[in-house]
C-alpha positions as CSV (number, residue, x, y, z in Angstrom):
1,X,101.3,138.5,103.9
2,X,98.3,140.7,102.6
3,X,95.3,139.6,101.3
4,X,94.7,138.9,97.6
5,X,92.7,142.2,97.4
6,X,95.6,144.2,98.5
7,X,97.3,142.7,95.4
8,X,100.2,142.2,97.6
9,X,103.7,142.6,94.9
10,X,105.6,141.3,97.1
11,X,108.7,138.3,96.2
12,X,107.4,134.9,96.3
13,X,109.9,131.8,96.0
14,X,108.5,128.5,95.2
15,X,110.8,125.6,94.9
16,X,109.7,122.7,92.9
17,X,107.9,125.1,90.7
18,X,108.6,123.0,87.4
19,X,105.7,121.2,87.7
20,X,102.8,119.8,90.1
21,X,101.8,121.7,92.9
22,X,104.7,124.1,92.4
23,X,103.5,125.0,89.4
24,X,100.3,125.7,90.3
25,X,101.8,128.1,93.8
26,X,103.8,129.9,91.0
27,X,100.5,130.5,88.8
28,X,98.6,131.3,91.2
29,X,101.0,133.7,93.2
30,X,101.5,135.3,89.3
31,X,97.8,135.9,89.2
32,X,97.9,137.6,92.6
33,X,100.8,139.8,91.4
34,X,104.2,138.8,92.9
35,X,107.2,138.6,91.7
36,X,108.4,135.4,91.5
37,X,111.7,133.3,91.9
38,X,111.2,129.7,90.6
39,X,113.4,127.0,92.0
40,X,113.8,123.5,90.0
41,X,116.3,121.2,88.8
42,X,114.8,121.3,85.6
43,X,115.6,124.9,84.1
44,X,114.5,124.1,80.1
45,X,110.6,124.1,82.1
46,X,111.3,126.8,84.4
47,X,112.0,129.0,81.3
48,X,109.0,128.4,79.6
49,X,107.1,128.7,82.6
50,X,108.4,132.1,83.6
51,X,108.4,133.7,80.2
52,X,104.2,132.4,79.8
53,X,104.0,134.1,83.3
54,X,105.8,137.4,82.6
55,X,104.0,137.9,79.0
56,X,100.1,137.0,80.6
57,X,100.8,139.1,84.0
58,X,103.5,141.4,83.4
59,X,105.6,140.2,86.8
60,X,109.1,140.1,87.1
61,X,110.1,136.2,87.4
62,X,113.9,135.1,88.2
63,X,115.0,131.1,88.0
64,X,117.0,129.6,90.1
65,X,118.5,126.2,88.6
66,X,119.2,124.2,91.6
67,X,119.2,120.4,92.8
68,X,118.3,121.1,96.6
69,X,119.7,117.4,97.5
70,X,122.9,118.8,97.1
71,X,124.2,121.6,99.5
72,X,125.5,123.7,96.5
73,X,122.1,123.8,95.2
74,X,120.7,125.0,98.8
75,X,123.5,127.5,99.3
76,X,122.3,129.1,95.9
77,X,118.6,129.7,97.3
78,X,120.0,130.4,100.7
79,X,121.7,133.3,99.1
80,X,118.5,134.3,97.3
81,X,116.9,134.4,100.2
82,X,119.0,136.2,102.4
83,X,118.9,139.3,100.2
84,X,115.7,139.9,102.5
85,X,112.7,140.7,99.8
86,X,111.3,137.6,99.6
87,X,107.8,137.8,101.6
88,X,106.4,134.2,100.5
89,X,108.3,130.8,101.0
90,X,106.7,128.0,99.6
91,X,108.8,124.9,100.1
92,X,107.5,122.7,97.8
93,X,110.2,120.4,96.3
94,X,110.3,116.7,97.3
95,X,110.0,113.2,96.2
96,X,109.1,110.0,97.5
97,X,110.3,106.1,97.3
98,X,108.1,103.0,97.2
99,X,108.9,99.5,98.4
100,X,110.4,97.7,101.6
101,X,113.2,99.9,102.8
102,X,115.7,96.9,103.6
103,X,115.5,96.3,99.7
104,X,115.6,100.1,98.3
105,X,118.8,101.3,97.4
106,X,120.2,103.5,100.5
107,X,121.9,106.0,98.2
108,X,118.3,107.1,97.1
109,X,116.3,106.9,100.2
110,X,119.3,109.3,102.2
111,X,119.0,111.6,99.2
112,X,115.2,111.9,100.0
113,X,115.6,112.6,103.6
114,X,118.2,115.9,101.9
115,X,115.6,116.4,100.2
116,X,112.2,116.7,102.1
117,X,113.5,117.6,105.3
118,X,117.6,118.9,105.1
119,X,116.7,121.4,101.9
120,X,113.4,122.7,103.7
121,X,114.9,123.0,107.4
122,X,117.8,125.0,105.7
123,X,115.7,126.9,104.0
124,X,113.1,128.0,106.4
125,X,115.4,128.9,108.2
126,X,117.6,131.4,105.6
127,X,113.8,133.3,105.5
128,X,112.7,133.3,108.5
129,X,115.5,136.1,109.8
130,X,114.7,138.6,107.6
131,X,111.0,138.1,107.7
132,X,111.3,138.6,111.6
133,X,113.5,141.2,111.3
134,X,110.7,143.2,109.0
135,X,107.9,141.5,111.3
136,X,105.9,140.3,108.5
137,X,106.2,137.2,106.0
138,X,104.8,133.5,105.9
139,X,106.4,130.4,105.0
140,X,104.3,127.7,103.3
141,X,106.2,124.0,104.4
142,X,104.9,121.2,102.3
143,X,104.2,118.1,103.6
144,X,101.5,115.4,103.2
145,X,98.7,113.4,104.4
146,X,101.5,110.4,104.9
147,X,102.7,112.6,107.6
148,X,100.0,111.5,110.1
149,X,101.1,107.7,110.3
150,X,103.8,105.3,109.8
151,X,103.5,104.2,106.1
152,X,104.6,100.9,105.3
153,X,106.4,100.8,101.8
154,X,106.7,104.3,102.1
155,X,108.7,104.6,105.6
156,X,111.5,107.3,104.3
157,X,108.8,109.5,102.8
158,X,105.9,109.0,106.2
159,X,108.9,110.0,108.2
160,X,110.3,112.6,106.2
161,X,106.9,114.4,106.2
162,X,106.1,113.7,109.9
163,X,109.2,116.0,110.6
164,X,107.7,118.6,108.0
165,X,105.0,118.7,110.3
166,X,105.8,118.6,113.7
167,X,108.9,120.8,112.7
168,X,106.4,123.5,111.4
169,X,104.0,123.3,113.7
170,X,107.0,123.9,116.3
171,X,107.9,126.8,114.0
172,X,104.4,128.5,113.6
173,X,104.3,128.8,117.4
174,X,108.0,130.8,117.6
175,X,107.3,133.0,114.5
176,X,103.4,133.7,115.1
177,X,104.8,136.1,117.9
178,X,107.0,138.0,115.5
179,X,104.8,138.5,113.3
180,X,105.6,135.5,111.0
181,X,103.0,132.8,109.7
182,X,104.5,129.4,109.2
183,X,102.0,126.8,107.4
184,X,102.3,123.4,107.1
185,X,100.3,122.1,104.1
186,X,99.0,118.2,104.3
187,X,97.8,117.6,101.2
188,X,96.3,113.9,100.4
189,X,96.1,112.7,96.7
190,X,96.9,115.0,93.8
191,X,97.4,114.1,90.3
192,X,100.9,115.2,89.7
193,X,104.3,113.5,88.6
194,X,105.0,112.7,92.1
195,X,103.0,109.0,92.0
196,X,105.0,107.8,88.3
197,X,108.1,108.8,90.6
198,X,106.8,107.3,93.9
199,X,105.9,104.2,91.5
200,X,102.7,104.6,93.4
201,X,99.5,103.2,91.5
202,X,97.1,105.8,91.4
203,X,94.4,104.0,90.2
204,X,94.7,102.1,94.1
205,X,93.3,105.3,95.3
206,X,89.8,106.4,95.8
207,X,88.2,108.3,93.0
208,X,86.6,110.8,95.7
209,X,90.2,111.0,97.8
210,X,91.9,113.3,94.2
211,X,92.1,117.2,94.5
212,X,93.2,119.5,91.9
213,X,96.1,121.1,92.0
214,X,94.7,124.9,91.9
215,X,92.2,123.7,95.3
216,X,95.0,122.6,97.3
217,X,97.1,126.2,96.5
218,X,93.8,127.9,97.0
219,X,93.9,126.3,100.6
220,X,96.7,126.4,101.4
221,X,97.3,130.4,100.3
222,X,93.6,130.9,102.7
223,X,95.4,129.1,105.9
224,X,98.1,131.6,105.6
225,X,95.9,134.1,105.0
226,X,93.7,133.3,108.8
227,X,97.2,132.4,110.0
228,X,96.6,128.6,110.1
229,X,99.4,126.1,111.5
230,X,98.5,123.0,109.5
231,X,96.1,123.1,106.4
232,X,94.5,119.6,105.2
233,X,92.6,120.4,101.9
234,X,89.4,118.4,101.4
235,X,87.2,117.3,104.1
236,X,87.6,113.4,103.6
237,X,91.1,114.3,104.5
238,X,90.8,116.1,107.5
239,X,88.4,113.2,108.4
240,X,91.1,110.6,107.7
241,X,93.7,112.6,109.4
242,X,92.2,112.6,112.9
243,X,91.4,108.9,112.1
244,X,94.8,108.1,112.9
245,X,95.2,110.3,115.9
246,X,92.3,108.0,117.6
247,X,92.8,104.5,116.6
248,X,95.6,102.7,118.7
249,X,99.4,102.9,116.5
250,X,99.2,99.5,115.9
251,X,96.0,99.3,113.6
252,X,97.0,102.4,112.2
253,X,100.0,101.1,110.9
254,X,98.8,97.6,110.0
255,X,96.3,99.0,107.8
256,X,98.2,101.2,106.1
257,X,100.6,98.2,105.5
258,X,97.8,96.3,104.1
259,X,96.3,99.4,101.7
260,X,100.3,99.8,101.0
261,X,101.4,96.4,100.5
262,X,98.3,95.7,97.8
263,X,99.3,98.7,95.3
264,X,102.7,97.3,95.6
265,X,101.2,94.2,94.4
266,X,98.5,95.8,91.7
267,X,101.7,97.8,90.5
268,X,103.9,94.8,90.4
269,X,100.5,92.4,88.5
């Protein structure tokens, strides 16, 4: 991946790109001038995103319609993929449950795991050959702060994103010799969609802990850029991040249960 000055037109594919931090990849990627293919369930929002993106910038934009919890839905951006132009990979799309995981329903909960970790291994890994092949290309894997610790009343979602991480970082190390940059992005607290769906209480979180949407692309596109293996937008976050790493595991995870356990309540009051 080139720099923003080169004005790189190369193919970037977001997934998730209806809204949230997708959105604001595919806007931002738009600005830089790529071509785009946007990847979302919901295709009446893709549309009107990619038609306000190809009448500002003049880009071409293709949409994908795909549920990537289902392996038809992956095989379609597989596919995509595979055709070998795509020089950008953000895998963005995920969701994440709240509650105690004996009483969530395990339907749901498996379909997040397909989700955040199945979808993005699957994927990564459709990209990765070709990229290798032309020695050049990045992958931007999106995980969160959550992956740093067990999280209590969020166990599916900590773990799912744990994976992200570790399975990137493992990543980064393979493809950095080929000429590959794989980039796992932590973000912490962004006001999105993702908390009403979470049923997360986001007034529970600390005013000085929210980013914007268009600072965590910005960091995230400037860690691929200096061909960075984990990117954690905002220094509270990086602070709270290695936190975790130095406490023992069982104060980690007690507090979190306690921070967790008390939104459930304020949610629930």
């Amino acid at each position: 991946m080139t720099t923003n000055s080169e004005r790189n037109t190369g193919v970037a594919l977001v997934t998730g790109a209806s809204g949230g931090i997708g959105e604001g990849f595919a806007r931002r990627l738009a600005r830089d001038g790529h071509g785009l293919v946007l990847v979302a369930r919901r295709k009446d929002r893709l549309d009107r995103l990619a038609a306000q993106l190809v009448a500002e910038r003049g880009i071409a934009v293709d949409v994908i319609q795909a549920d990537l919890a289902r392996d038809g839905g992956v095989d379609l951006v597989e596919a995509r993929l595979r055709k070998g132009d795509v020089e950008l990979l953000v895998n963005n799309a995920g969701f994440g449950t709240f509650g105690e995981f004996a009483d969530l329903p395990l339907d749901h909960e498996v379909e997040e795991l397909d989700l955040n970790v199945r979808a993005l291994v699957r994927l990564t890994h459709a990209a990765l050959g070709p990229m290798i092949e032309r020695r050049r290309g990045a992958i931007i894997n999106v995980a969160s702060m959550a992956g740093f610790q067990p999280l209590p009343y969020q166990a599916v979602y900590a773990a799912s994103k744990a994976f992200v991480l570790h399975f990137s970082e493992a990543v980064h190390e393979e493809a950095r010799q080929r000429g590959v940059t794989v980039t796992c992005l932590c973000p912490g607290p962004v006001r999105t969609e993702f908390q009403q769906v979470a049923g997360v209480d986001p007034d529970r979180v600390p005013a000085a802990a929210w980013m914007t949407v268009d600072s965590v692309v910005e960091a995230a596109l400037s860690g691929v850029r200096a061909g960075r293996a984990i990117v954690i937008p905002g220094a509270l976050n990086a602070m709270m991040a290695a936190s975790t790493r130095m406490a023992p595991r069982f104060v980690v995870r007690r507090v979190a249960g306690s921070m967790m356990r008390d939104q459930g309540r304020r949610a629930s009051g």
